[in-house]
Biopython code that builds the backbone (N, CA, C, O; Angstrom):
import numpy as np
from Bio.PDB.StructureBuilder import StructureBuilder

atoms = [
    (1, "UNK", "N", (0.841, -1.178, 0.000)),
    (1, "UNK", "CA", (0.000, 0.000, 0.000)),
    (1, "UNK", "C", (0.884, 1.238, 0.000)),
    (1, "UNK", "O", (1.632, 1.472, 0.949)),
    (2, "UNK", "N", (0.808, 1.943, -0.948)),
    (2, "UNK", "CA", (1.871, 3.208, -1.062)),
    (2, "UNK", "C", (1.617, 4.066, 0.249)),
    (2, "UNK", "O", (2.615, 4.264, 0.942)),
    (3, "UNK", "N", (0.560, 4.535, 0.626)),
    (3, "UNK", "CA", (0.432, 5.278, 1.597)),
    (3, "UNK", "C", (0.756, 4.932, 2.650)),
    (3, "UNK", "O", (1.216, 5.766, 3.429)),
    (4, "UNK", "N", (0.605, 3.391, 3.079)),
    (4, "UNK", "CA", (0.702, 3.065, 4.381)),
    (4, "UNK", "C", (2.275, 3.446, 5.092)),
    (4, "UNK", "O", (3.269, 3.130, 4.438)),
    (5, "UNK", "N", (2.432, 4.057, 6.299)),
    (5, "UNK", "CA", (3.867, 4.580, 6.735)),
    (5, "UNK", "C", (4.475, 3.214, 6.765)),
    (5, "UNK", "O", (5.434, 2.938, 6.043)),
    (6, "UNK", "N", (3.758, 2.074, 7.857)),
    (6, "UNK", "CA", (5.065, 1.040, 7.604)),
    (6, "UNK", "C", (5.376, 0.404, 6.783)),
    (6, "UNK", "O", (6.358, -0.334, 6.857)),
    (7, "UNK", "N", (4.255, 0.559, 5.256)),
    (7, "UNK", "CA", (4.838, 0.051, 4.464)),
    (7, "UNK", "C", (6.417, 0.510, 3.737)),
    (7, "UNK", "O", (7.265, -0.176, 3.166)),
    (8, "UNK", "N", (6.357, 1.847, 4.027)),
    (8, "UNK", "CA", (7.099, 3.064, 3.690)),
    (8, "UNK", "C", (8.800, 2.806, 4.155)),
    (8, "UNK", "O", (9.925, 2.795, 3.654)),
    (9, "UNK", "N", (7.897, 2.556, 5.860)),
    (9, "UNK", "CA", (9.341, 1.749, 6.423)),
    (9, "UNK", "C", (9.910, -0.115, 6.122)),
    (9, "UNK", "O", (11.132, -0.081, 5.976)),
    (10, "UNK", "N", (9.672, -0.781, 6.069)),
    (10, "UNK", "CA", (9.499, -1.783, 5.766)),
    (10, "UNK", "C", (10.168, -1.646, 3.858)),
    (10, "UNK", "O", (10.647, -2.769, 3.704)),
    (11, "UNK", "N", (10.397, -0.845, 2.455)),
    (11, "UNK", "CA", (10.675, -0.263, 1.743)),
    (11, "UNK", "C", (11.689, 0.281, 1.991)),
    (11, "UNK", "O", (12.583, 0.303, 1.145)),
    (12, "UNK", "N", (11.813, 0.760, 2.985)),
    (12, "UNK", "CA", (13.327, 2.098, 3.251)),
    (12, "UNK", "C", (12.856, 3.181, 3.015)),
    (12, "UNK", "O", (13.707, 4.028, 3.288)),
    (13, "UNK", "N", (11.960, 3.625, 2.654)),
    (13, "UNK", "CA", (11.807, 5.102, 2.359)),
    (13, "UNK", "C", (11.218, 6.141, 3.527)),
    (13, "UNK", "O", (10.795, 7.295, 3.461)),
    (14, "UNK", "N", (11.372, 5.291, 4.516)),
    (14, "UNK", "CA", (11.504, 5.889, 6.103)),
    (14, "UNK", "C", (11.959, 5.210, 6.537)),
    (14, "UNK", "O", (11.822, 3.987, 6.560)),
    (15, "UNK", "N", (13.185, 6.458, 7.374)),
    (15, "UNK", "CA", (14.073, 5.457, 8.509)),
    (15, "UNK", "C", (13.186, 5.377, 9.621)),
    (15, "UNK", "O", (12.203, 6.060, 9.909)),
    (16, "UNK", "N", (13.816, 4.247, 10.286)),
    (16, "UNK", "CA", (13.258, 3.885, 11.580)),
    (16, "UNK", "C", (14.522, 3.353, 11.750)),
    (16, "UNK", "O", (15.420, 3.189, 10.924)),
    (17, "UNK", "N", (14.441, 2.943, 13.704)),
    (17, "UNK", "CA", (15.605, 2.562, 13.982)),
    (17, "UNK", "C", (15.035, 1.045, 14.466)),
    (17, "UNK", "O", (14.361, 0.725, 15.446)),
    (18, "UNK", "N", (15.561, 0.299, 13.426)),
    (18, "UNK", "CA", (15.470, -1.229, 13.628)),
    (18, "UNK", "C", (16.208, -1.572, 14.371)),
    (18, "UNK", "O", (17.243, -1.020, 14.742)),
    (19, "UNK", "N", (15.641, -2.779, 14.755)),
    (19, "UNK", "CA", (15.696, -3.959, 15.973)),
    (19, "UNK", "C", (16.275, -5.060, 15.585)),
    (19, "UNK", "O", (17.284, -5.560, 16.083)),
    (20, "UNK", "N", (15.416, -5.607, 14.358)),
    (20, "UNK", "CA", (15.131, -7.105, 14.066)),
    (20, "UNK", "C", (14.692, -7.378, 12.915)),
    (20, "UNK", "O", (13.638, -6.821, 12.606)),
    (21, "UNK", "N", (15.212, -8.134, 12.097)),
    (21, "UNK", "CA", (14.829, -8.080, 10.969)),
    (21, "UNK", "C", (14.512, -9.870, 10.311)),
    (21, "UNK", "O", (15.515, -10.583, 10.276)),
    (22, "UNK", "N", (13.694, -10.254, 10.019)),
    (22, "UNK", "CA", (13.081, -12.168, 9.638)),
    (22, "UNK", "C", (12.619, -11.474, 8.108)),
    (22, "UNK", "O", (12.665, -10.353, 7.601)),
    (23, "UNK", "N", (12.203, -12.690, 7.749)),
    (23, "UNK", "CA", (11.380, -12.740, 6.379)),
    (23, "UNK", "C", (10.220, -12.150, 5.943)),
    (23, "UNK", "O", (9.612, -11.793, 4.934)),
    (24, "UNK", "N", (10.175, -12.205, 7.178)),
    (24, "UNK", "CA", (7.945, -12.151, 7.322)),
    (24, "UNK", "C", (7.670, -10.523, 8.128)),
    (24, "UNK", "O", (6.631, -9.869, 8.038)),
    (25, "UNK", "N", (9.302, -10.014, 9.147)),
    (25, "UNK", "CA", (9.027, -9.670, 10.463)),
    (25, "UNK", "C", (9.881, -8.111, 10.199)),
    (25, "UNK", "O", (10.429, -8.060, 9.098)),
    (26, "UNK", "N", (9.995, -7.235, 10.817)),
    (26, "UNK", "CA", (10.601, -6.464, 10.962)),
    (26, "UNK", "C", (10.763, -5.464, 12.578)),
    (26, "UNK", "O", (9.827, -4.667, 12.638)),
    (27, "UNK", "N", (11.363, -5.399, 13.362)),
    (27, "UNK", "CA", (11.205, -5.063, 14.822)),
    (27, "UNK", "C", (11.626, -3.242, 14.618)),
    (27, "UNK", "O", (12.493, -3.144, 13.749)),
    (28, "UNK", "N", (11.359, -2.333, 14.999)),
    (28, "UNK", "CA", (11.786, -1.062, 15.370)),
    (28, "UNK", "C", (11.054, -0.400, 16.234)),
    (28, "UNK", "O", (9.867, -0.596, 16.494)),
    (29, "UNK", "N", (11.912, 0.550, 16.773)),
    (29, "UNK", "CA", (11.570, 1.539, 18.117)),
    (29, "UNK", "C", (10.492, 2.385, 17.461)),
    (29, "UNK", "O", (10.520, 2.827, 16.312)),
    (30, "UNK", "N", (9.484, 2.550, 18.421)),
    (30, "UNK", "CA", (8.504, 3.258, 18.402)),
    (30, "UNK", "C", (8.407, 4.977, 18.094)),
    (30, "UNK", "O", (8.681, 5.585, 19.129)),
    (31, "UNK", "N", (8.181, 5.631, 17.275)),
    (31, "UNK", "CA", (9.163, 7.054, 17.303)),
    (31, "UNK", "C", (8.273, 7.585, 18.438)),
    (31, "UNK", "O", (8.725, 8.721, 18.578)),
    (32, "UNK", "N", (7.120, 7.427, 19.478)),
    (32, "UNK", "CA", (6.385, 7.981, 20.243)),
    (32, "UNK", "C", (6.266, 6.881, 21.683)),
    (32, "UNK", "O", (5.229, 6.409, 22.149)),
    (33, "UNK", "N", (7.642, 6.682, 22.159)),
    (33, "UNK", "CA", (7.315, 5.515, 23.407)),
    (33, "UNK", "C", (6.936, 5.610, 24.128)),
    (33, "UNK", "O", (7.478, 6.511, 24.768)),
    (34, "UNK", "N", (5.651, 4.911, 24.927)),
    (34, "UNK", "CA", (5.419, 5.357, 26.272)),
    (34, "UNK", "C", (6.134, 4.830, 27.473)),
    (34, "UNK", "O", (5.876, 5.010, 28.663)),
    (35, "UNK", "N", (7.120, 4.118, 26.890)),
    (35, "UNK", "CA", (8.562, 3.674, 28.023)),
    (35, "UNK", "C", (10.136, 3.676, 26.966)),
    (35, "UNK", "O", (10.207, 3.553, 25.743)),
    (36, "UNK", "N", (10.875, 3.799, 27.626)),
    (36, "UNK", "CA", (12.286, 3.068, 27.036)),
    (36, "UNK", "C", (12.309, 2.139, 26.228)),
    (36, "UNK", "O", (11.868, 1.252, 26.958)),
    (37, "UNK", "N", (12.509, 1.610, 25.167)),
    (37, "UNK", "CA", (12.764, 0.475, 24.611)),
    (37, "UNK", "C", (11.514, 0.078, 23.705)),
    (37, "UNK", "O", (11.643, -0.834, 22.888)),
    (38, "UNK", "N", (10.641, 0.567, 23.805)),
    (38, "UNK", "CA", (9.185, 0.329, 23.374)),
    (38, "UNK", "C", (9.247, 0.168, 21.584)),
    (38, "UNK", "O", (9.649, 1.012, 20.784)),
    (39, "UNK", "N", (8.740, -1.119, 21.321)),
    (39, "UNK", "CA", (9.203, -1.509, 20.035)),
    (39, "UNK", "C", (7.895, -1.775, 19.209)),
    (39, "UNK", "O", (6.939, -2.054, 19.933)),
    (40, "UNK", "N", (7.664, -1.757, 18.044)),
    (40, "UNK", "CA", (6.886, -2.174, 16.661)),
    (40, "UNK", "C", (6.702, -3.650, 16.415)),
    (40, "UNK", "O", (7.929, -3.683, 16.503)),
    (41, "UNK", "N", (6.473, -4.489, 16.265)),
    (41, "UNK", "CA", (6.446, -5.392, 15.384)),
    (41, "UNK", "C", (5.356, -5.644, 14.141)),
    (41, "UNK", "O", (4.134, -5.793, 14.133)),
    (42, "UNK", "N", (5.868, -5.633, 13.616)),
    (42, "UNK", "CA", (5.074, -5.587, 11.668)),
    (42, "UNK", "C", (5.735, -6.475, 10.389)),
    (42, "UNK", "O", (6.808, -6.557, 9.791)),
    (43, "UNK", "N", (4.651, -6.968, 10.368)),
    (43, "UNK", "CA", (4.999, -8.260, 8.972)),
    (43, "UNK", "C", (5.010, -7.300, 8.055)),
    (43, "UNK", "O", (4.270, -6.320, 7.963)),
    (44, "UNK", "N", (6.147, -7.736, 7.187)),
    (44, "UNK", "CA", (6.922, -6.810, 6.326)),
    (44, "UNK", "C", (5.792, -6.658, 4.572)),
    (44, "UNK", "O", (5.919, -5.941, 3.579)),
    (45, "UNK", "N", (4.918, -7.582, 4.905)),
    (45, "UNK", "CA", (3.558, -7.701, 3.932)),
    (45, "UNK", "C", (2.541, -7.211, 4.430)),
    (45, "UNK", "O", (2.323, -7.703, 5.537)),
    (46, "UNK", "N", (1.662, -6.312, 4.063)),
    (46, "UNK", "CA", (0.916, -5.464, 4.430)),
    (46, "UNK", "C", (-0.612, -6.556, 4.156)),
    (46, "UNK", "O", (-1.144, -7.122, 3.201)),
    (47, "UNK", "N", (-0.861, -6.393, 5.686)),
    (47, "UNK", "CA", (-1.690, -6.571, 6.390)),
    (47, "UNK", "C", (-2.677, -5.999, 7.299)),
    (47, "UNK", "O", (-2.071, -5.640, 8.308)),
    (48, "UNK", "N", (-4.151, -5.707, 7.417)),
    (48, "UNK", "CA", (-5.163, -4.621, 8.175)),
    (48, "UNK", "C", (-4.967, -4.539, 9.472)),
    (48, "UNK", "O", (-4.648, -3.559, 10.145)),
    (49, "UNK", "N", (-5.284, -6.178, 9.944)),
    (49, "UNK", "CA", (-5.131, -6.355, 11.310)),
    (49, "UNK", "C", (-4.826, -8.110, 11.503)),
    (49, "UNK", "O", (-4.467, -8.941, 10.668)),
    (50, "UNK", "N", (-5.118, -8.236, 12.877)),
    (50, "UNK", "CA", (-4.190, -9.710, 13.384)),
    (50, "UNK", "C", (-5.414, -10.760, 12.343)),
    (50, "UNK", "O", (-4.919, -11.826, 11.980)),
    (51, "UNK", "N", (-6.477, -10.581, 12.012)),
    (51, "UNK", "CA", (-7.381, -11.422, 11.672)),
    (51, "UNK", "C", (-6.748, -11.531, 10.266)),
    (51, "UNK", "O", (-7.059, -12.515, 9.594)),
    (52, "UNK", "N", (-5.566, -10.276, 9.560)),
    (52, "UNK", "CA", (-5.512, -10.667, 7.773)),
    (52, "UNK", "C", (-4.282, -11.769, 7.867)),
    (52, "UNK", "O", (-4.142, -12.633, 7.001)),
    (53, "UNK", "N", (-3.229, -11.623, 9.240)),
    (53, "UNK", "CA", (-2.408, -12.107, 8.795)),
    (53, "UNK", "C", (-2.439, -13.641, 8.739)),
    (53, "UNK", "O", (-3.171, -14.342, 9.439)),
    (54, "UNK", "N", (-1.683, -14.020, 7.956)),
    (54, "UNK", "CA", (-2.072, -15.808, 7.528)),
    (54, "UNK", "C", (-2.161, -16.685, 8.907)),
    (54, "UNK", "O", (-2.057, -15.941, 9.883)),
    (55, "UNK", "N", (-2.341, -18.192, 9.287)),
    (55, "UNK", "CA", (-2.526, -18.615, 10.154)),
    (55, "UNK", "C", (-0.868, -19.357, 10.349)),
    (55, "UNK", "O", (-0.194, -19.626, 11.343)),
    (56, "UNK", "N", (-0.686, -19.484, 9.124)),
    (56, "UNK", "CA", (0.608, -20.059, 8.768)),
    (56, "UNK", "C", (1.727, -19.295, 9.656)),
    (56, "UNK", "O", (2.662, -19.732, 10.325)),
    (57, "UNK", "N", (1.252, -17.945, 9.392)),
    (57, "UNK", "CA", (2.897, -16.974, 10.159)),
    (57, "UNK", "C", (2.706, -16.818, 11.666)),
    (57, "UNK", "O", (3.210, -15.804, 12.149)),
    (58, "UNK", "N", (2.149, -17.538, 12.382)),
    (58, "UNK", "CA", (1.739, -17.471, 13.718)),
    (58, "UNK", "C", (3.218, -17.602, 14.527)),
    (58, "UNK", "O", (3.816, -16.670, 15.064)),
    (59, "UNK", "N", (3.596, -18.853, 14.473)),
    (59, "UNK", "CA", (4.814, -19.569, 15.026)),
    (59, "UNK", "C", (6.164, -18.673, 14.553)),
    (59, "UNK", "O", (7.127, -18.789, 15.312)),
    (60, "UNK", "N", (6.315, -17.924, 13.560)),
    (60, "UNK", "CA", (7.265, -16.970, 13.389)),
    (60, "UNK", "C", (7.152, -16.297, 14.107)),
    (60, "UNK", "O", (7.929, -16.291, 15.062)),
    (61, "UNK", "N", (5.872, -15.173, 13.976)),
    (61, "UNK", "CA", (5.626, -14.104, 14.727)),
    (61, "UNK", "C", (5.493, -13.974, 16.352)),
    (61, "UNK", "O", (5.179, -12.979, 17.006)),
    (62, "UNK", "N", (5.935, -15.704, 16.941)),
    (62, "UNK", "CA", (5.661, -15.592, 18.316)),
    (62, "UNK", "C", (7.081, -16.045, 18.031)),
    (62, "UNK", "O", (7.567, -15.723, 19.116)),
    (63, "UNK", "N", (7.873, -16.449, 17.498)),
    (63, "UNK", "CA", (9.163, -16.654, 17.626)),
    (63, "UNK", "C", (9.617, -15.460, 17.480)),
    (63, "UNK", "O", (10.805, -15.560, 17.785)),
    (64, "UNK", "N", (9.462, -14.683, 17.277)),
    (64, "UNK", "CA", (10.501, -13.384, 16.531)),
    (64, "UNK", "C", (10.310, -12.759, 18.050)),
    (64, "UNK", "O", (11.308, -12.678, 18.766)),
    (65, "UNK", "N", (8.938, -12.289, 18.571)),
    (65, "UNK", "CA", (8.315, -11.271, 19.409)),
    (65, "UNK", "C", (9.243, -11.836, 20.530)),
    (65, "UNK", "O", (9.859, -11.005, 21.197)),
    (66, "UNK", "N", (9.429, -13.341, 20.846)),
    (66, "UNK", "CA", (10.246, -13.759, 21.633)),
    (66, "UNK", "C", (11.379, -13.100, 21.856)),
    (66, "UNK", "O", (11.694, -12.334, 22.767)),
    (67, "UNK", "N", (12.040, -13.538, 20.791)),
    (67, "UNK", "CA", (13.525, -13.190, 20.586)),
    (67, "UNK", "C", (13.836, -11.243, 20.885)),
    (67, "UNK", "O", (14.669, -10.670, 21.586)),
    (68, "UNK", "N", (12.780, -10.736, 20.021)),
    (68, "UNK", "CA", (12.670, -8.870, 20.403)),
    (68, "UNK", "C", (12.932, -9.057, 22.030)),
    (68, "UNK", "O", (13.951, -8.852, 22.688)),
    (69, "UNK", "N", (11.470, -9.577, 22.468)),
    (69, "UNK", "CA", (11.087, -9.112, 24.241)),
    (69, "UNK", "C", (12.603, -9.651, 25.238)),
    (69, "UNK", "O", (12.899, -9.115, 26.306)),
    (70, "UNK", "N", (13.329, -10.683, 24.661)),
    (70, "UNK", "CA", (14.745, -11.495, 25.638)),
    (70, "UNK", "C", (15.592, -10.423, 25.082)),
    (70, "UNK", "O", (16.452, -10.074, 25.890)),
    (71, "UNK", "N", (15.626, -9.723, 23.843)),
    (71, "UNK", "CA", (16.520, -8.896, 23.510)),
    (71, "UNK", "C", (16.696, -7.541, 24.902)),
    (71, "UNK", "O", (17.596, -7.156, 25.648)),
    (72, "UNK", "N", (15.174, -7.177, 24.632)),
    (72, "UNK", "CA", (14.801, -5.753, 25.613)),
    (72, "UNK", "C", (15.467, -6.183, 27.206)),
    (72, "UNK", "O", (16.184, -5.414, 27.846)),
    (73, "UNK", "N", (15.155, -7.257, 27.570)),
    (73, "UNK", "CA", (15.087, -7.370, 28.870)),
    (73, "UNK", "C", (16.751, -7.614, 28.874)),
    (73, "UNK", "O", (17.380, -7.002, 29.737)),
    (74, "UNK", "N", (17.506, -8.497, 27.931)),
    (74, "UNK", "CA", (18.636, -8.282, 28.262)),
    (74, "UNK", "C", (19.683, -7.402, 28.394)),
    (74, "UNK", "O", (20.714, -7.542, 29.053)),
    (75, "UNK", "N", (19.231, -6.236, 27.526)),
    (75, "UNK", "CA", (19.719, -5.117, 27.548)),
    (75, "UNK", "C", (19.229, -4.276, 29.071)),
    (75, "UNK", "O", (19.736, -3.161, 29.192)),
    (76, "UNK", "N", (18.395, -4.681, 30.090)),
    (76, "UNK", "CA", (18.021, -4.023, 31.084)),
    (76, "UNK", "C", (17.217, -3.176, 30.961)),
    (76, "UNK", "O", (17.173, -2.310, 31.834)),
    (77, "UNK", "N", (16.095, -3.110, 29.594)),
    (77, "UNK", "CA", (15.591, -2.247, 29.407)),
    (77, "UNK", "C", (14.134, -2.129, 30.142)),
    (77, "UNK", "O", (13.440, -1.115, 30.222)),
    (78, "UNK", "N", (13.832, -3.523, 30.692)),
    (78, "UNK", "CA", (12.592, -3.400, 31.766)),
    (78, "UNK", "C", (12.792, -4.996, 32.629)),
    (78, "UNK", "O", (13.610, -5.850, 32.287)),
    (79, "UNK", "N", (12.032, -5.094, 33.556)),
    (79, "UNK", "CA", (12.171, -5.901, 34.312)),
    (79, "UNK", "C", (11.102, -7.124, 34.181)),
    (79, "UNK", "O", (11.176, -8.118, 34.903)),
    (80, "UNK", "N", (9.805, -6.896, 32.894)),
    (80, "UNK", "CA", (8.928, -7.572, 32.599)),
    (80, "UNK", "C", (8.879, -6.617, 30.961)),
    (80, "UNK", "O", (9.676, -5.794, 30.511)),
    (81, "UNK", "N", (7.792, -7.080, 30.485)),
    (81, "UNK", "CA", (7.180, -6.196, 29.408)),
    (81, "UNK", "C", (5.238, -6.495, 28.845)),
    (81, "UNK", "O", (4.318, -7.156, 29.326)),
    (82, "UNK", "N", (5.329, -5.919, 28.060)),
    (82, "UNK", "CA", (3.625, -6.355, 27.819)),
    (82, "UNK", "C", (4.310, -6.595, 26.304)),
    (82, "UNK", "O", (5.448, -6.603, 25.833)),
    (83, "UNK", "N", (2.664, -6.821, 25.730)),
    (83, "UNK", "CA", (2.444, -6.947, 24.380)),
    (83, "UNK", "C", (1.123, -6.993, 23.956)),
    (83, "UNK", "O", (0.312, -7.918, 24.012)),
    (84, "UNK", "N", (0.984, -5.464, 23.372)),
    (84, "UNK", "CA", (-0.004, -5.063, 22.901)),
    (84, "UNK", "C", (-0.352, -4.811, 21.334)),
    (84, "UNK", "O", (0.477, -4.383, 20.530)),
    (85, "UNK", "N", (-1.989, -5.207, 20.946)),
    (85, "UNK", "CA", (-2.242, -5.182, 20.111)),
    (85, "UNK", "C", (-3.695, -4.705, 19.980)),
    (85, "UNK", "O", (-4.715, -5.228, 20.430)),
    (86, "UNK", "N", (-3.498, -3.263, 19.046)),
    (86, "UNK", "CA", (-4.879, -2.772, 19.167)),
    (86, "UNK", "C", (-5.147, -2.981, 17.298)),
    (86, "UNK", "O", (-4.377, -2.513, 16.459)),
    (87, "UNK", "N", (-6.393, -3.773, 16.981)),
    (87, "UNK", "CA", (-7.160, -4.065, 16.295)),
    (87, "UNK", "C", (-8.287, -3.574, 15.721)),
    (87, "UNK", "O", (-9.323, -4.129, 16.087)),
    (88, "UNK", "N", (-8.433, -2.339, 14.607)),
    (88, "UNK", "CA", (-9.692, -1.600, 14.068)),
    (88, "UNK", "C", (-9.680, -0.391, 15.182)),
    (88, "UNK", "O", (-9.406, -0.533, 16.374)),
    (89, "UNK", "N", (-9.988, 0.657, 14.611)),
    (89, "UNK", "CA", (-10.196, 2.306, 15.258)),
    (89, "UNK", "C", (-10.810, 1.982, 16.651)),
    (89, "UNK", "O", (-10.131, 2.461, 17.560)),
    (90, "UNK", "N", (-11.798, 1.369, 17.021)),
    (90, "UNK", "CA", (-12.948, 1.505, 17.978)),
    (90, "UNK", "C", (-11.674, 0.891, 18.963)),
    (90, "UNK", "O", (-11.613, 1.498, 20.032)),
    (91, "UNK", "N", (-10.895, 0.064, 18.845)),
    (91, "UNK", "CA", (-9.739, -1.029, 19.559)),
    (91, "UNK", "C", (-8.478, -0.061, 20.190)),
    (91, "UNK", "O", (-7.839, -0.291, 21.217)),
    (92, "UNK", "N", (-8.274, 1.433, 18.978)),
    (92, "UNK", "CA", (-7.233, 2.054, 19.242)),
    (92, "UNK", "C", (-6.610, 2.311, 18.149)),
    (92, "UNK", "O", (-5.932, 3.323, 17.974)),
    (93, "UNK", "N", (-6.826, 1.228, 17.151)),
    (93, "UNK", "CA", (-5.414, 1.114, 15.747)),
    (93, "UNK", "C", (-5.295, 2.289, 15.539)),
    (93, "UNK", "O", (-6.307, 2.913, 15.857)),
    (94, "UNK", "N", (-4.279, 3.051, 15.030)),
    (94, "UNK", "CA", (-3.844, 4.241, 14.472)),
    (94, "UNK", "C", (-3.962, 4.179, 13.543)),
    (94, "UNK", "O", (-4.777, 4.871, 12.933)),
    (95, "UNK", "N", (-2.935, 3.017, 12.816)),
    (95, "UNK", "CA", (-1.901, 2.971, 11.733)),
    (95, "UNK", "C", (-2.560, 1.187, 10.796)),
    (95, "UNK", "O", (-2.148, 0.048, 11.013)),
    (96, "UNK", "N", (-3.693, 1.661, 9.764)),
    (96, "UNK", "CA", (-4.087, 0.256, 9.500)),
    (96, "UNK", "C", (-3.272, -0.330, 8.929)),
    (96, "UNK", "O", (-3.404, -0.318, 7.705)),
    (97, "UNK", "N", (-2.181, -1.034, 9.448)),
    (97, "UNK", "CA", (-1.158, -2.304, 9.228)),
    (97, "UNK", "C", (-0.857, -3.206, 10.437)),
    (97, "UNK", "O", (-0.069, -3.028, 11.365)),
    (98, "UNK", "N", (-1.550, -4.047, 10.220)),
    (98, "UNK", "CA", (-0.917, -4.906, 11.407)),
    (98, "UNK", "C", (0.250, -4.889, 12.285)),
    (98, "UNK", "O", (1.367, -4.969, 11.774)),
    (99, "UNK", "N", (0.081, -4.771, 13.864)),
    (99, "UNK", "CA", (1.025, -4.395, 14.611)),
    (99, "UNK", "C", (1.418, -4.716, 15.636)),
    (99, "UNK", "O", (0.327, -4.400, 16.111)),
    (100, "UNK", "N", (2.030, -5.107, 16.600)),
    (100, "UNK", "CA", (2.510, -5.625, 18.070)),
    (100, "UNK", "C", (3.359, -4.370, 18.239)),
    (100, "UNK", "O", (4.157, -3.867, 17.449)),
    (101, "UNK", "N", (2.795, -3.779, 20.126)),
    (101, "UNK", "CA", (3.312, -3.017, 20.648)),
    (101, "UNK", "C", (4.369, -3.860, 21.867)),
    (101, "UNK", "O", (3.798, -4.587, 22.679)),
    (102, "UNK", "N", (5.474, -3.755, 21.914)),
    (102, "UNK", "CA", (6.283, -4.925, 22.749)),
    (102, "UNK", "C", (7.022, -3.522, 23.777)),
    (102, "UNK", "O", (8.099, -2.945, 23.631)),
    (103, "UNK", "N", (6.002, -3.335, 24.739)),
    (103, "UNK", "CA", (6.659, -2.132, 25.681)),
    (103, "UNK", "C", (7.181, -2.752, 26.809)),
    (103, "UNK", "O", (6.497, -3.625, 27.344)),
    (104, "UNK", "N", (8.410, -2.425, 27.331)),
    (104, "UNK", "CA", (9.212, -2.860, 28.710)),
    (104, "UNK", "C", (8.843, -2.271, 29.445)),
    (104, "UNK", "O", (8.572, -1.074, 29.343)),
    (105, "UNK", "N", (8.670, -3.333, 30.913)),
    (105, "UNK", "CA", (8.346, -2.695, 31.753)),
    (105, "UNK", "C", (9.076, -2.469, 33.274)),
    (105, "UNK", "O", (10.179, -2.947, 33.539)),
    (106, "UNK", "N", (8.397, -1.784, 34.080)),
    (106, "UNK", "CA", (9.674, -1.596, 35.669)),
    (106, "UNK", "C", (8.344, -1.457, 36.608)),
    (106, "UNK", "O", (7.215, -1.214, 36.182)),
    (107, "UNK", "N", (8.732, -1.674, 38.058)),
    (107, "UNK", "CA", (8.427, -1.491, 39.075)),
    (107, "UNK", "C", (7.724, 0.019, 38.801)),
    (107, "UNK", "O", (8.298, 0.873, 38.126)),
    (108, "UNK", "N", (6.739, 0.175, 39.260)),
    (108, "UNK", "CA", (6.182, 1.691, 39.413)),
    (108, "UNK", "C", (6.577, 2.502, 38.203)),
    (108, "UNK", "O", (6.963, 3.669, 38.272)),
    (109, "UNK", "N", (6.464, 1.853, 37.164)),
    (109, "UNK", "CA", (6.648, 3.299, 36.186)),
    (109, "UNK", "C", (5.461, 4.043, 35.301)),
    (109, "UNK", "O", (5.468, 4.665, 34.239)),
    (110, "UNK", "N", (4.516, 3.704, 36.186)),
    (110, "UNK", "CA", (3.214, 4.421, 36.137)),
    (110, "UNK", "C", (2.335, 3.853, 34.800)),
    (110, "UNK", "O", (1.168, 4.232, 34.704)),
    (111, "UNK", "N", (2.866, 2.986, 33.815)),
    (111, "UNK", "CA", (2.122, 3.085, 32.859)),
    (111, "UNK", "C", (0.595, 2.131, 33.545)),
    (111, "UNK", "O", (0.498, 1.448, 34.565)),
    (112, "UNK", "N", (-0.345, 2.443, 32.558)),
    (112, "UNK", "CA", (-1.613, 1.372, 32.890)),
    (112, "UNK", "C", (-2.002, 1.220, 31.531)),
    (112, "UNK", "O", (-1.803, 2.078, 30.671)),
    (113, "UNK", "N", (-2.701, -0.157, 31.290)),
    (113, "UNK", "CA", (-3.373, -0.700, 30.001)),
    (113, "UNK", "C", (-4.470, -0.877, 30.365)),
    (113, "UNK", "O", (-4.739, -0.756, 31.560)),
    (114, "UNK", "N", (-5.547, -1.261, 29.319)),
    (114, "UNK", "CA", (-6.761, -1.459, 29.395)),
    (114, "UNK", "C", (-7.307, -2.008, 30.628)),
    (114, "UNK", "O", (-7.241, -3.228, 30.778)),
    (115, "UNK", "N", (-7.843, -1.279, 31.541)),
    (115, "UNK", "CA", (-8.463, -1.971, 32.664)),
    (115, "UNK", "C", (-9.770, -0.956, 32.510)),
    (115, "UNK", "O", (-10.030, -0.117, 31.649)),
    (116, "UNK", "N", (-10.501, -1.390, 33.727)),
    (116, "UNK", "CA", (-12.012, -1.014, 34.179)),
    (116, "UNK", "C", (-12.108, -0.462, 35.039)),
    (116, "UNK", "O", (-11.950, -1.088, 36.086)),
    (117, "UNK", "N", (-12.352, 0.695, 35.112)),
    (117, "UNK", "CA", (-12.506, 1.080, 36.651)),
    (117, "UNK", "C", (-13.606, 0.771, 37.702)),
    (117, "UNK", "O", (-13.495, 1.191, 38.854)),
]
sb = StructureBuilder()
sb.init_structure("model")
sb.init_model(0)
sb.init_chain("A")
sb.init_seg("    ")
for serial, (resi, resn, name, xyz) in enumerate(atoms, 1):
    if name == "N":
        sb.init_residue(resn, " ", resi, " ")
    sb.init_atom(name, np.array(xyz, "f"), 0.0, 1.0, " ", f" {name:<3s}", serial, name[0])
structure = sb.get_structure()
């Protein structure tokens, strides 16, 4: 999709500062983190959301996210992490290309995710 930004990145025709790079996968820092280390993950084939991508690339994409999240933590960049994925506008999506948010996390560093009050 010409317009789409990560397709853009994923192309080269925006830098980003990569992580990780597979067949299917591409890892980079978030240019807007809401922690340290806070990373992208995006299949390098343009995809809407988690429902387009094949069933086939599952086991990559939990292999790769692996390998990102042991990366973060070994570098000391959090002491746990999440992994988030917001799916269609009403969900959060920004950016319609399929995406994993892989944010590190620490003791008290204030962030909160979807809860209920």
């Amino acid at each position: 999709m010409s317009e789409c930004i990560f397709c853009k990145i994923v192309a080269g025709e925006i830098p980003a500062g990569v992580i990780r790079v597979s067949d299917r996968f591409i890892a980079f820092a978030d240019v807007k983190p809401v922690a340290p280390g806070h990373v992208l993950i995006i299949p390098k084939q343009h995809f809407g959301t988690l429902l387009d991508i094949p069933d086939s690339w599952g086991a990559e994409l939990l292999t790769f996210t692996k390998a990102v999240a042991s990366s973060l933590l070994d570098k000391k960049l959090g002491d746990g992490f999440n992994v988030v994925m917001n799916n269609l506008e009403p969900a959060g999506q920004v950016v319609p290309h399929a995406h994993l948010h892989l944010i590190p996390r620490k003791d008290g560093d204030g962030l909160r995710f979807v809860t209920k009050v």
